[in-house]
N, C-alpha and C positions, 0 to 999 in steps of 0.2 A: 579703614586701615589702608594704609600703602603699603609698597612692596618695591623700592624704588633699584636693589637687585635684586637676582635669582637666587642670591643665599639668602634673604628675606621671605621669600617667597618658599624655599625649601623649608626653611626654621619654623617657619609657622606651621607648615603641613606636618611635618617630619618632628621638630624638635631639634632637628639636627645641624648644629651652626659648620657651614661647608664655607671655606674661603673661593668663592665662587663673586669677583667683584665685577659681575656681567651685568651692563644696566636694562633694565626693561623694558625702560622707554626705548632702547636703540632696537633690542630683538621683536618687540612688537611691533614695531615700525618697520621693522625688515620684513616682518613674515607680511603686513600690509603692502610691501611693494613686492611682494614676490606674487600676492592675490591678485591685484591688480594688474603684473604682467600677463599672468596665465589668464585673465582675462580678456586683455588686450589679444594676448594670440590667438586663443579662440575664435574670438570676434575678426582678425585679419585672415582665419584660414578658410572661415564660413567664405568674405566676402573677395577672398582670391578663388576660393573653389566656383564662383558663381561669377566671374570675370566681371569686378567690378573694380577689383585693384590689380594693377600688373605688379609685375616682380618687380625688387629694390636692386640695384646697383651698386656693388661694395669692391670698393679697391683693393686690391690684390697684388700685392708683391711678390714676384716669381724668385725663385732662385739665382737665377743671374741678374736681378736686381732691378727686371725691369717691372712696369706697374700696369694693368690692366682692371678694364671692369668683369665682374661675377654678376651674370642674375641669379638672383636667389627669391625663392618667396614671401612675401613681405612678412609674414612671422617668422622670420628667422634673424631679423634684422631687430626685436624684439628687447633682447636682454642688452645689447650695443643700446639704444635707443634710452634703454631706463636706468642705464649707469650714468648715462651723460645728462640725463633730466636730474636725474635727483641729486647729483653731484652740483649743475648748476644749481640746482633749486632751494641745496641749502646756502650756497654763498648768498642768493636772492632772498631767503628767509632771514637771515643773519643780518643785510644791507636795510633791509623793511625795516627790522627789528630797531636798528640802530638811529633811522630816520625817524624812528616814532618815539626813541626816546636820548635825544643828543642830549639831554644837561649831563643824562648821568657818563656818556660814552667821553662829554671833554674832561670829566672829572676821573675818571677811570678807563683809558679807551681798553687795555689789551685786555684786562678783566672782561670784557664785555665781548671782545674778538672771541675768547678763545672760552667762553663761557658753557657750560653743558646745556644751559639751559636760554630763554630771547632768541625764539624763532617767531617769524611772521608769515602762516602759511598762504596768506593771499600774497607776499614778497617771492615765497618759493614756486609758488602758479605761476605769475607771472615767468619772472626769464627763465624757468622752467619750459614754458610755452614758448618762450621765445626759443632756446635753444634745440626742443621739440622741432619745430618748423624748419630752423636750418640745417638740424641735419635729415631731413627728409627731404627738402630740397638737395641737398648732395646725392643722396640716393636714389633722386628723379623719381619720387614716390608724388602723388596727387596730397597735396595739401587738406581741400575738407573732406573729402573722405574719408582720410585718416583721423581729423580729428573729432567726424561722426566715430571711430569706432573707438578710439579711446577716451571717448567721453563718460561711458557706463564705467571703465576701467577707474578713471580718476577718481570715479565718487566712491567706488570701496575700498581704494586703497585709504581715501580720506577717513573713512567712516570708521575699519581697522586703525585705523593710526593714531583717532583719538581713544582707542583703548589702553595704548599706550602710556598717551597722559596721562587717566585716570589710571594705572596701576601704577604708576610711578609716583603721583603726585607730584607734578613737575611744574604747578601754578594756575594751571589754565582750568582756576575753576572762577566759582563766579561770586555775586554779594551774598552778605549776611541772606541768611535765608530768612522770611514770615511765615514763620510756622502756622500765624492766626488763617492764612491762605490757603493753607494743604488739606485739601479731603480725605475725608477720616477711609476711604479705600487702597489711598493711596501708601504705599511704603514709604517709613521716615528717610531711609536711604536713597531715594529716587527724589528725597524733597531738599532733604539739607545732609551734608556727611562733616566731619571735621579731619580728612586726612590726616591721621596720626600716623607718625612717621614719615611724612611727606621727604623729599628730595630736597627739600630748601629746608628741614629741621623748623620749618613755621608752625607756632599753639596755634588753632584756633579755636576759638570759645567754641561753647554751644551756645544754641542750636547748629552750629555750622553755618556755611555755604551754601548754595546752588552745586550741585555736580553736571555743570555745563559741559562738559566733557563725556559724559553717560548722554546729557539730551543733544550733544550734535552726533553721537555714532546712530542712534533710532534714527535722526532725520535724515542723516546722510544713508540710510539702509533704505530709508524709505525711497529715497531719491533716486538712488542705484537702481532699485526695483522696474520706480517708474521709466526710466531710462533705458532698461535693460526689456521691458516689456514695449517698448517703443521706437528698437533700434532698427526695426523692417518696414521702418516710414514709407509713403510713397510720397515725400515733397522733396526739394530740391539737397542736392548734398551742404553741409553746412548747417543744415536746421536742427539735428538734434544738438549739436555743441550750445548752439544756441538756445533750446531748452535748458542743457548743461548750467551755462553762464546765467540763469535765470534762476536756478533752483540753487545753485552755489551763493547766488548774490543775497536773495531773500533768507537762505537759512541763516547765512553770518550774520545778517541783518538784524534777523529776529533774534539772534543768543547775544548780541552784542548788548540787549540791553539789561540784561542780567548781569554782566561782566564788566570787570572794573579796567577801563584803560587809559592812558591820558587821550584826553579832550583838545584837538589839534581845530584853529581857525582858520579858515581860508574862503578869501573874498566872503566875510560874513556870518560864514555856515561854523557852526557849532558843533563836532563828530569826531568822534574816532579814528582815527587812518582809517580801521575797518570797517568802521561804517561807510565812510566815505567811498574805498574800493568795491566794499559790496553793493551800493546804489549804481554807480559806474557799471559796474559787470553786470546789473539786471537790465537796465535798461539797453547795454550794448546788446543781451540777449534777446530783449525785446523784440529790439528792431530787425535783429537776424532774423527771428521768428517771423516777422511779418513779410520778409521780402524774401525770404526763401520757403512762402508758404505754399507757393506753386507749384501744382504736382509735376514730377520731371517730367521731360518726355518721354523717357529711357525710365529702366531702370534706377534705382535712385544712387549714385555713386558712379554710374558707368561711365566705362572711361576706355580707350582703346588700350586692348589686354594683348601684350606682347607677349610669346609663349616661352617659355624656360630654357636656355640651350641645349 
């Protein structure tokens, strides 16, 4: 069953039909970027308290007009930092979306612009990432350090965020499910579901689906885990992202081939957008990993720590 809003989601508990046309999908995905900052600041107040990150630099306009810089502690530059990402990161989910499926965007563009639904969240990493970096470089913050520490951050907010999906049924589930395949241990709902009431009003027969969307929040939990039990590395800074980028690439990897998407060519290869970006991103992590496997000399992150005015 979906529940694609809140007065769905009350109706069923309650009975009670409340004109409450709040979508799901968005407040679950808010409460996931809100987990994910507060773990991001966490994680930046540990590695300020142990002078591994100095303070951020934030411009400041005085009263008579003129403009100066603020140190502030780098978690404090936090909730700034995750409006501007996620803000890029849907127009970059949106732009993905559209590159992976132009026949239907020349036949229908604004339908498609302005759509609830055709996100590409390896489109919204990307200039998400990108916009991440510059505005840290505005703030003279250290580049892999920071994105050692919001590396664990990214993969819970990910991993929240497809609960999202799945309580909303918002498409991102996966093929006809083989039943003939499922262990008699196993629950029918963890093997096929058929979203009734789905967000896009789509029947699906039984036996249903894949609930692709249930197996990347475990995987992305599990990853966070490991990420998060590995963020007191002692090799060079830059290496956990790069763990990150490896554990991101293979999980996409692996669910992509449960999931139905168009099949894009290039020089030969036969793949998904997503497939394609997630082999890219493991092996970029790869090799991070391999050449940032030296343990620092320092501390791992350290970096000359400027003291707070």
């Amino acid at each position: 069953m979906s529940y694609p809003f809140l007065s769905d989601v009350i109706k069923d508990l309650t009975g009670l039909d409340l004109p409450l046309p709040i979508a799901t999908f968005g407040l679950l995905v808010a409460m996931a970027i809100l987990a994910g900052a507060a773990c991001l600041k966490r994680e930046l107040a540990r590695l300020h308290a142990e002078g591994r990150v100095g303070p951020a630099y934030k411009r400041v306009k005085g009263d008579d007009g003129s403009v100066s810089e603020v140190a502030v502690a780098p978690q404090e530059i936090v909730s700034d930092l995750a409006f501007i990402v996620v803000l890029v990161g849907i127009v970059g989910a949106r732009l993905f979306h559209i590159l992976e499926h132009t026949d239907q965007f020349l036949l229908d563009p604004w339908s498609m612009i302005f759509s609830r639904s055709g996100l590409s969240v390896f489109g919204g990493l990307i200039l998400g990432t990108v916009a991440g970096v510059v505005c840290l470089r505005r703030w003279r913050l250290p580049i892999r350090p920071l994105l050692d520490a919001v590396a664990p951050a990214m993969m819970l907010g990910y991993a929240l965020g497809r609960v999202g999906c799945q309580v909303s049924g918002d498409g991102d589930w996966g093929t006809v499910a083989n039943m003939a395949l499922k262990p008699d241990w196993l629950p029918t709902w963890f093997w096929a579901q058929t979203y009734d009431n789905n967000i896009f009003g789509e029947v699906i027969a039984a036996p249903g689906v894949y609930p692709t969307s249930v197996y990347e929040t475990v995987m992305a939990l599990a990853c966070f885990a490991l990420l998060w039990a590995l963020r007191k590395h002692r090799f060079q800074t830059g290496w956990l992202f790069s763990v990150y980028l490896v554990l991101a690439g293979i999980e996409r990897f692996v669910i992509e081939q449960i999931r139905v998407n168009p099949v894009m060519t290039i020089g030969g290869v036969h793949a998904s957008q997503a497939e394609m970006i997630a082999v890219v991103l493991a092996l970029a992590g790869l090799v991070g990993m391999v050449l940032l496997s030296r343990r620092a000399a320092s501390a791992p992150g350290a970096t000359p720590v400027l003291p707070i005015p």
